[in-house]
N, C-alpha and C positions, 0 to 999 in steps of 0.2 A: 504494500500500500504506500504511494506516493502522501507526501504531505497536503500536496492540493485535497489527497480522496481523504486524508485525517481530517482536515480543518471543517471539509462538509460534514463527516460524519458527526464531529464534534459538535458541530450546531446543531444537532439537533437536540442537544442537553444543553445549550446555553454559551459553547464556545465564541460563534458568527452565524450570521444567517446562513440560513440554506441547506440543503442536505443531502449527497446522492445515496441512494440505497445501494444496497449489493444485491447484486443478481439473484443471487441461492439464499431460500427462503430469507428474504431479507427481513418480513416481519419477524420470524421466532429467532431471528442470530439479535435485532435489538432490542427484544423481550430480553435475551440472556443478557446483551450486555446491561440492561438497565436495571437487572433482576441484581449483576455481581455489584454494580455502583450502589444500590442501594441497603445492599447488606455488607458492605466493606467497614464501615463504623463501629456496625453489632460485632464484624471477624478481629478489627481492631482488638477492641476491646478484651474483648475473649480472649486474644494473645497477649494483651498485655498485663491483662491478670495474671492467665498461667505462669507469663515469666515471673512476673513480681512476690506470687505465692510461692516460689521455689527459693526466696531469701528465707534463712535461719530465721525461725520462730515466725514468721508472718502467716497469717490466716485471713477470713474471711471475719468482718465486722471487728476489727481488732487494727487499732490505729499505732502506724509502724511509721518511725522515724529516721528521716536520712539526718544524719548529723554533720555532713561537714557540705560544701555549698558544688553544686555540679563542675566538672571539668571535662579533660578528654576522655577520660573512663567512661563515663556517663556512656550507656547507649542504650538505654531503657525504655525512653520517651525520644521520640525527636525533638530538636530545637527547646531543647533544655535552658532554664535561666539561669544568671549566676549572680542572683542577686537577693536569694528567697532560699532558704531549706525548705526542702518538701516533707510533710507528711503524708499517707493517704493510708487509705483504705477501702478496700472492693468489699460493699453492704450486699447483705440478704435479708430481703423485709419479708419473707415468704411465709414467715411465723409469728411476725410480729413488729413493733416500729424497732428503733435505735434512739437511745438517748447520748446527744451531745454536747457538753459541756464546753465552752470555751472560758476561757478565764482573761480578767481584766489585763488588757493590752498597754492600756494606756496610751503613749504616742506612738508606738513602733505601728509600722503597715502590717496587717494581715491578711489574709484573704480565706475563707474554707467553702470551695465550689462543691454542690453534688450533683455532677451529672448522670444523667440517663443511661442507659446503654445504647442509645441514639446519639450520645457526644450533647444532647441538650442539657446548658446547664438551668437544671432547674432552681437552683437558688445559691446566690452569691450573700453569704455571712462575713462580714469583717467590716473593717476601717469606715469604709465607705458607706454600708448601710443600716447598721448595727452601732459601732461607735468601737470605743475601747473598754466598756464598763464589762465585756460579757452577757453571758447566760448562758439558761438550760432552753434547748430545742430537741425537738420530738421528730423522726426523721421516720416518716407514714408510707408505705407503699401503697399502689392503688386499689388493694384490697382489705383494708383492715380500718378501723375508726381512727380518726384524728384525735385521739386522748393525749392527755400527757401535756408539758409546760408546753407552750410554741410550738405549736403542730405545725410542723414541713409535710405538703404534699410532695412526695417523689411518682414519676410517670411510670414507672417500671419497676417491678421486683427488686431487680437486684442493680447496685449502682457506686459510680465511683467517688468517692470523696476524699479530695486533694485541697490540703492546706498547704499555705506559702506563707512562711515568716520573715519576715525581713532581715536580714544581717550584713553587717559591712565584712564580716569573716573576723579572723585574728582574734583579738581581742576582746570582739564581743558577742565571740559564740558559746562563752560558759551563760550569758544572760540571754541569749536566741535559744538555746539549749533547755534553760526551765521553762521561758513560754512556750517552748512544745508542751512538756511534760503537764503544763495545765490543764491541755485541752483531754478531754476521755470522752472515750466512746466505747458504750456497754450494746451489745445488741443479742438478739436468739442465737440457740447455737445452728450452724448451716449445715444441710447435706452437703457430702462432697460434690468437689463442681468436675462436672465432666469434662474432658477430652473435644476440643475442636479442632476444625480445618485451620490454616492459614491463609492467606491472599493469595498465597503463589501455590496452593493446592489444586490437582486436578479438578476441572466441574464438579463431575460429579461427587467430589467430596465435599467440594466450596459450599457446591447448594443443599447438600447436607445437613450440614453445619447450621448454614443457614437459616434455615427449617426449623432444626432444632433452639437454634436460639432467638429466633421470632415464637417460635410455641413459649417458649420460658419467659419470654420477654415479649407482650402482645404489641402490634404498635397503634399508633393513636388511627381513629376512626377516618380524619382527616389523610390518610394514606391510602385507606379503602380502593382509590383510583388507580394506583400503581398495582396493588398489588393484585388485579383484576387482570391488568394488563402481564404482567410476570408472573403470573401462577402458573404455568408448566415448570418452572425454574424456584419459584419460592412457596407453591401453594401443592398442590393434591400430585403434579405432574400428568401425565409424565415427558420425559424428554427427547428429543434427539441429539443422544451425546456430541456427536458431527458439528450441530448446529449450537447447541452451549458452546463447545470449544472455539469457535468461529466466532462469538458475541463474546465472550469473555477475554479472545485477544485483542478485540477494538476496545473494552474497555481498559485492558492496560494500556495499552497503549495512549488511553484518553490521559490515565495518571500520570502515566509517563510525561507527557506533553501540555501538565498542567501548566507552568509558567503561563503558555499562550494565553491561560485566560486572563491572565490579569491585567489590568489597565493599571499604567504607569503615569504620573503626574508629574510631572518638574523632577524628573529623578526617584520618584518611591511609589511603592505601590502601597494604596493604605486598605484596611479592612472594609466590609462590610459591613453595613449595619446590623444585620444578622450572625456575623459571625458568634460562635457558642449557644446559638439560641436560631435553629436552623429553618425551621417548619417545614414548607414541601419544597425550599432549594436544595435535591437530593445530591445534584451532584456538588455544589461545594462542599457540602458537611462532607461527601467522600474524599474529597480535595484533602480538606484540612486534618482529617482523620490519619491521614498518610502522610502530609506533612508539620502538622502541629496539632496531633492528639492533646486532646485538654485544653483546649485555649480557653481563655475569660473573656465574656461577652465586650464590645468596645465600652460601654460604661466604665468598666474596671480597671484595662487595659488594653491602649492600639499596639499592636503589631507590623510595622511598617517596614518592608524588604526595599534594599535599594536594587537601581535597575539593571547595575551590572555593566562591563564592559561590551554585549549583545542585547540591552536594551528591555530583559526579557529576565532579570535576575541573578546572574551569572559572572562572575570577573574570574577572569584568566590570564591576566598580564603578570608580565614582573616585575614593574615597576612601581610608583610610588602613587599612591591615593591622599589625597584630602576630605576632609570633611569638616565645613567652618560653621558653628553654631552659636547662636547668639547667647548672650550670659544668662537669659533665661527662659525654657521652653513652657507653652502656654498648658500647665498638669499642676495638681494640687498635688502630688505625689512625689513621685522619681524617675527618671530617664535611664536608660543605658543602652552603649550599641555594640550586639556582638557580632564575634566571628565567626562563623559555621567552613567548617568542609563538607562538601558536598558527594553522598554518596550516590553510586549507580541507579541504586532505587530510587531516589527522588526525595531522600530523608537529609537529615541538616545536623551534627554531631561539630560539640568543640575539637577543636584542632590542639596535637601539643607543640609548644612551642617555649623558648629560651625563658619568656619570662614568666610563667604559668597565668597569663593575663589573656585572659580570655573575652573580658566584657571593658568598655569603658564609659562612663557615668558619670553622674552630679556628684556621686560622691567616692571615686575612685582620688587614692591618696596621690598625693605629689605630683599632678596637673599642673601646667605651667600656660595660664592665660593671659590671654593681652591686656591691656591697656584698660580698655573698655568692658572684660569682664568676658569676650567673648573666647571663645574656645577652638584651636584648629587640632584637628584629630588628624595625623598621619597614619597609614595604612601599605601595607607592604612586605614582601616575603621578607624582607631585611630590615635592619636596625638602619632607620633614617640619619642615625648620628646629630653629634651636637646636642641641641637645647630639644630636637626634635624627638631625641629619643623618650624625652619624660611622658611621651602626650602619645605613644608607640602602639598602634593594634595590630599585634602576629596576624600575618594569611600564613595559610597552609603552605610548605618547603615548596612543594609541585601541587598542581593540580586544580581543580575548580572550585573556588569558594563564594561565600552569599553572606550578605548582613542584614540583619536587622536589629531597627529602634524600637525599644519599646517603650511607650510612655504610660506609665502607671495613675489613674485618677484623670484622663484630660479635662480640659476646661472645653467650654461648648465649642470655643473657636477651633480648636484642632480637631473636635468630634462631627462638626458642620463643614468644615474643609476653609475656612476662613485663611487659616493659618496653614504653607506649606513649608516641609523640612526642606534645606539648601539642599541642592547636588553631592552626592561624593563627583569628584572629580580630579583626572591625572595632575598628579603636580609638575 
């Protein structure tokens, strides 16, 4: 398949206008492809419990603590922050709710999202909507009564809940360290969780999988549509394996060649208004599910990728990058920009490098600013020397890499688009 025949087939999930079909049963190959896009979130998920569940002592409704802040190890979640220790945990409300305590914050940022097994987050807890003083919250599956202090409706049985604590690292991660330990979370005991596919499983185990965990996990009413249209592939069957594996290679390939979809602004691509919070844009939520499983809706946090030396997300030079940013960006919160290397699959992991600096920030130590308060960020496989090394973001020795800013808490002007971030550009 040429790129001209991707970019049609891609419009027909929302890439560009227009769309040629394929010859051979062309309806049931994009029943499958739209069948794997729309259960690619649920497959996510499911694999990234099971990996998560296989750390020492971590279980199901039982809140486990990373304690030191992500790096190049990290490859857990894609496009990890390093800005927040993560706790989480994978809920089973199938017996009953969860209770969760968070305990008074005070000024530090927090955030504790419980998304869906649809990647919806259904309720963002911290800084921003709750405060610092704490409380007890009732975390309700959609089968059971809303009893108990601050009842959370959750959309799905079973669901993930990932807190972010804020820490500058060093020296004040013995005190990021006990606001973990505040927070608890008591829940029923779980059956074991079964055994899934993965994204790069044959069909017919994909939609297996599938199956199974749309039974486990029902989806909302408002889906009715789709899954009307892909029920030889997600509903009673049956299939024509031929014709799955023909639809499920257009839709990698859609993932593959996600970048194309995003629209770039002045240099950055910024989120959707929907992003975390998806409804029937199936195919982004499978976007993001593959490239930044967990994200927080833009009330919380933007995620803003720059465009890359192909215009499309991507830098490959070896030369020297800038990035010149004014003394203050328009967020009641904190900024940072990282570095990602870029792997074949389309996923975004830190890079190791000389000086284990992996993110740079409002509040990264020993920044060296102008005059005026404003900030030039250098970028580059090599140590720019001089005064420029203090202000230094490692790219990856070889190879493809991508950034992004994140801005924590924006103000309406950057969440309305009022306000654009400067260019990276060659020095």
């Amino acid at each position: 398949m040429n790129r001209r025949e991707l970019l049609a087939m891609a419009g027909a999930l929302g890439f560009a206008p227009g769309f040629a079909a394929r010859a051979a049963a062309p309806g049931d190959a994009m029943a499958a492809r739209d069948a794997y896009l729309y259960a690619l979130p649920l497959i996510e998920m499911a694999t990234t419990r099971a990996r998560m569940l296989k750390a020492p002592g971590a279980a199901i409704n039982k809140l486990d603590h990373t304690r030191i802040l992500a790096d190049h190890t990290s490859r857990r979640v894609t496009t990890p922050n390093n800005d927040t220790l993560y706790s989480w945990s994978f809920l089973d409300l199938t017996r009953g709710p969860a209770t969760l305590t968070i305990p008074p914050m005070g000024e530090r940022y927090y955030s504790v999202a419980v998304m869906d097994m649809f990647t919806n987050n259904n309720v963002v807890l911290g800084t921003r909507t709750i405060g610092g003083e704490g409380g007890i919250f009732t975390l309700v599956g959609p089968d059971h009564a809303s009893t108990g202090p601050n009842p959370t409706r959750i959309a799905t049985p079973h669901a993930w809940l990932l807190l972010r604590v804020l820490t500058d690292g060093g020296d004040d991660l013995a005190a990021a360290h006990k606001a973990q330990d505040g927070f608890l979370l008591k829940g029923p005991p779980s059956a074991p969780v079964p055994a899934y596919a993965t994204r790069d499983a044959a069909p017919e185990a994909y939609f297996a999988s599938a199956r199974a965990l749309l039974a486990s996990d029902p989806p909302p009413p408002s889906d009715l549509r789709i899954l009307r249209r892909t029920a030889p592939f997600l509903g009673a069957g049956p299939f024509d394996p031929a014709v799955a594996a023909d639809g499920v290679d257009e839709a990698r390939l859609i993932t593959m060649f996600a970048k194309g979809r995003q629209t770039f602004t002045g240099g950055w691509a910024y989120p959707r208004p929907n992003l975390g919070d998806y409804g029937q844009d199936y195919l982004y939520r499978a976007i993001v599910a593959l490239q930044g499983l967990g994200a927080l809706p833009v009330a919380e946090a933007m995620y803003m990728k720059a465009a890359g030396d192909d215009g499309a997300g991507t830098f490959t030079g070896d030369g020297l990058y800038r990035l010149s940013l004014p003394a203050r960006l328009p967020l009641d919160g904190f900024w940072s920009l990282s570095m990602y290397e870029a792997t074949a699959d389309g996923q975004f992991f830190f890079t190791d490098n000389s000086l284990s600096r992996y993110t740079i920030g409002d509040r990264t130590r020993g920044l060296k600013r102008n005059p005026d308060g404003s900030l030039d960020i250098w970028i580059g496989r090599t140590d720019p020397g001089g005064e420029r090394s203090a202000n230094w973001l490692p790219a990856p020795k070889a190879g493809p890499f991508a950034m992004y800013l994140r801005a924590y808490l924006p103000r309406a002007e950057l969440l309305d688009g009022r306000y654009r971030l400067p260019p990276v550009v060659k020095a």
